[in-house]
N, C-alpha and C positions, 0 to 999 in steps of 0.2 A: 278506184278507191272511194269515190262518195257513193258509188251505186252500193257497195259493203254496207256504207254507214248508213244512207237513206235511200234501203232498195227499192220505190215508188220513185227516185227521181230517175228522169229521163234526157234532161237538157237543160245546158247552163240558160237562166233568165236574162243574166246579164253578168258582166263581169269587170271590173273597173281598176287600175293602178290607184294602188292610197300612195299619200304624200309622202315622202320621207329621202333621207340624202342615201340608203341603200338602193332604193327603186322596185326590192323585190316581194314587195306585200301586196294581196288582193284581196280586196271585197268582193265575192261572186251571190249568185243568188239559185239555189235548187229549192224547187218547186215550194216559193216562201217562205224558205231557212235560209236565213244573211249567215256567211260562211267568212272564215279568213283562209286564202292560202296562201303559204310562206314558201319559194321557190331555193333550192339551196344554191349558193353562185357558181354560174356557168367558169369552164375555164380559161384563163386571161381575165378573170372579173374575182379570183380569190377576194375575200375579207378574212384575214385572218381571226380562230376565235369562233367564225359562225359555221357551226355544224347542226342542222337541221335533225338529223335522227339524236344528236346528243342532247338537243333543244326539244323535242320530241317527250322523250324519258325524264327526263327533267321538271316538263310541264306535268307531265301523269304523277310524278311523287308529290308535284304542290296540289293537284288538284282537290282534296281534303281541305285543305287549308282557306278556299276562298279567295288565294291573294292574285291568282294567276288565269290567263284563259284556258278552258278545256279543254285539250288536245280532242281530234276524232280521228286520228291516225296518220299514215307516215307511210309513203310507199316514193322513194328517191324519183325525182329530185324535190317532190312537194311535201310539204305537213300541210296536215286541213285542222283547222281551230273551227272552235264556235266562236261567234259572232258576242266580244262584248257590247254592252249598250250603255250611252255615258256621252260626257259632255266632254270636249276637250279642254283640259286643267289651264289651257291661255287664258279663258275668259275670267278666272279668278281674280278676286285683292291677291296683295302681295300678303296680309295677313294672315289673310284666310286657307291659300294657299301652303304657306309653310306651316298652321294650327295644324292643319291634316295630314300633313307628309310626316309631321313626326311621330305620330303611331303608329302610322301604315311601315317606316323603317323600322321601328323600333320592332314592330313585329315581326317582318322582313328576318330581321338579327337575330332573333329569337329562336328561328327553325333550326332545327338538330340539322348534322352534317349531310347532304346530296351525293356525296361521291364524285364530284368533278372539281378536282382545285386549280386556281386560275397557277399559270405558269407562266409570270411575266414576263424574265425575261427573256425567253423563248417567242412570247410572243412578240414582242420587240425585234428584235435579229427576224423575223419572218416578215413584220411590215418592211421592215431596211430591203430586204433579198427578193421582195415584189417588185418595188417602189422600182419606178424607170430611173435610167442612168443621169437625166437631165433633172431629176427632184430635187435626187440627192447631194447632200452637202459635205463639207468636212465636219461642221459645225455641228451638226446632226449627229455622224458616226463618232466624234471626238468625244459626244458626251453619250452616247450607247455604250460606248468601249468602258467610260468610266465610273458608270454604274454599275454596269456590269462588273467590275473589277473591284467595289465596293460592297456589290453584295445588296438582297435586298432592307429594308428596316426592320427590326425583330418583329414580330403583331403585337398587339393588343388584346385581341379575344377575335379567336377564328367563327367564320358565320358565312351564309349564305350570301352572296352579292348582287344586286342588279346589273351594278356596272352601267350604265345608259340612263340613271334616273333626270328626266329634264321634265318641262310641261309638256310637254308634245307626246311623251311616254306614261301619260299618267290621266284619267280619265274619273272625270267625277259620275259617282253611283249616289244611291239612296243608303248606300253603305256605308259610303266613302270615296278615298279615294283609291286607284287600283290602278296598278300597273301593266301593262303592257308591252311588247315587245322584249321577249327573254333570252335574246341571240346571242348574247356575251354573258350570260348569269354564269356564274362558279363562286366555289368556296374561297375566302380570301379574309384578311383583317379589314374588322368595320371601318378602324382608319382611312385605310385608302378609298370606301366608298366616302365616305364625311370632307376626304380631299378631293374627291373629282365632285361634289356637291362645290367648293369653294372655291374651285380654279373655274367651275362652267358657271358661278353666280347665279347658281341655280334657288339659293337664299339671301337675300339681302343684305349688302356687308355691313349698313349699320342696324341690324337685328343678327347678324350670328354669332357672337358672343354670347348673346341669352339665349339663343336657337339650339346651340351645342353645348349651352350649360343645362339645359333641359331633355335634351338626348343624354349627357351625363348621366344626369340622376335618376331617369326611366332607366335606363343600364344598367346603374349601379358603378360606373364608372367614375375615376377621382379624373374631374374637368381636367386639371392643369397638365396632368398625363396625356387624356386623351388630346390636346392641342397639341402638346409636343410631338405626338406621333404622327399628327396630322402632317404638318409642317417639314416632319422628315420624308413623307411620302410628295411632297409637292413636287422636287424634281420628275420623279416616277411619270407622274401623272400628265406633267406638263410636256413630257417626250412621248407619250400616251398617243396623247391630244396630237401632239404633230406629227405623228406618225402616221396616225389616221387620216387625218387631212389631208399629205401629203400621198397616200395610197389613192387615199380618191380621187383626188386631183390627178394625178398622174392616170388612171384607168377611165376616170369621164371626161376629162380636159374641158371640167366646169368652172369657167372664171370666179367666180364665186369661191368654189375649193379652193383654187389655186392662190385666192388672196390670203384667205384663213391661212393657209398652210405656211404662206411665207410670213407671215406676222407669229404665228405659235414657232417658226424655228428661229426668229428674230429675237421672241421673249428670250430661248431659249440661249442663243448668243449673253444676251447682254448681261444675264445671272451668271454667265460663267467664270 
């Protein structure tokens, strides 16, 4: 596949594991083009949600748009991206950080429909039926069951989703700032992004009241609305969150995962 894309290359320079709690990203190097390739998960290592050729099609519709990296093609089990270049968004103020995230979402929101809508609770029920026998909880399934039985929150206004926005996922340009990593993006209410924004503290709790009264009004959206619907997605999000944790933890038996995972099914207890 890279010989397709850069027929003069003939041997990887070099190639390197980037950082991250999936493990399956690479910085490689053909003949002085920094390259990303994205491996899709081997089996017994499912992530549910990450499908590589659907991440693939997905990148190619944003690529007009600026906001995403360039796909160069997709031959199973890898996608090959171009090489974004950028600083990592940790070294920010907390200011300055959130000044720029909000019209980079906002724009985010803005994009007409992609054609892949997130299906939660689906995805839910798929992390449970991964997750090892030893993860799992009652506390866990007793509040899957009940969601699920509840149904999800109505939306607010349907839009394209990151899903995954943190600092580690976000990269400062001469543009701005730009996201990376699009392996969970699908269609979904901007609420529930605005709620894994405030359960991951990804904005500062004593600035998100004016952070999301200003996402509000670039919207177009009446504030007190959109909090209320935030706030009904927060179970959602917070069974999300342990879910994930606890799949990883159970597939790398990273002590680290394994602590997150029982503290997010512990939250999840004591709200019940």
């Amino acid at each position: 596949m890279i010989k397709q894309v850069f027929p003069a290359a003939q041997a990887v320079g070099s190639a390197a594991s980037l950082q991250g709690l999936t493990g399956l990203t690479y910085r490689l190097e053909y003949d002085g083009h920094p390259l990303i390739a994205r491996r899709q998960p081997q089996a017994g290592q499912e992530i549910p949600g990450v499908n590589r050729q659907r991440e693939y099609h997905l990148l190619r519709k944003l690529a007009a748009d600026g906001l995403a990296p360039v796909p160069l093609g997709w031959k199973s089990p890898w996608l090959l991206l171009e090489w974004t270049p950028g600083e990592n968004a940790a070294k920010m103020t907390a200011e300055c950080f959130e000044q720029q995230l909000l019209p980079l979402l906002c724009r985010l929101h803005r994009l007409p429909p992609v054609g892949s809508t997130l299906n939660l609770p689906a995805l839910l029920w798929r992390y449970w039926q991964l997750c090892h026998p030893r993860e799992k909880s009652a506390r866990w399934l007793r509040q899957l069951k009940r969601l699920t039985r509840s149904g999800l929150p109505s939306g607010l206004r349907k839009s394209l989703l990151h899903l995954d926005i943190h600092r580690g996922n976000l990269l400062q340009t001469p543009q701005g700032l730009r996201l990376i990593d699009w392996e969970y993006a699908a269609e979904g209410d901007v609420a529930l992004e605005l709620c894994m924004l405030r359960c991951g503290d990804v904005i500062a709790s004593e600035r998100w009241s004016f952070w999301l009264d200003s996402y509000a009004h670039a919207m177009s959206l009446n504030p007190g609305l959109l909090a209320l619907k935030i706030e009904r997605w927060r179970p959602w999000v917070q069974l999300l969150m342990a879910s994930w944790y606890s799949l990883r933890a159970s597939q790398s038996q990273d002590e680290a995962l394994i602590l997150l995972a029982r503290e997010a099914l512990l939250q999840i207890e004591q709200e019940q």
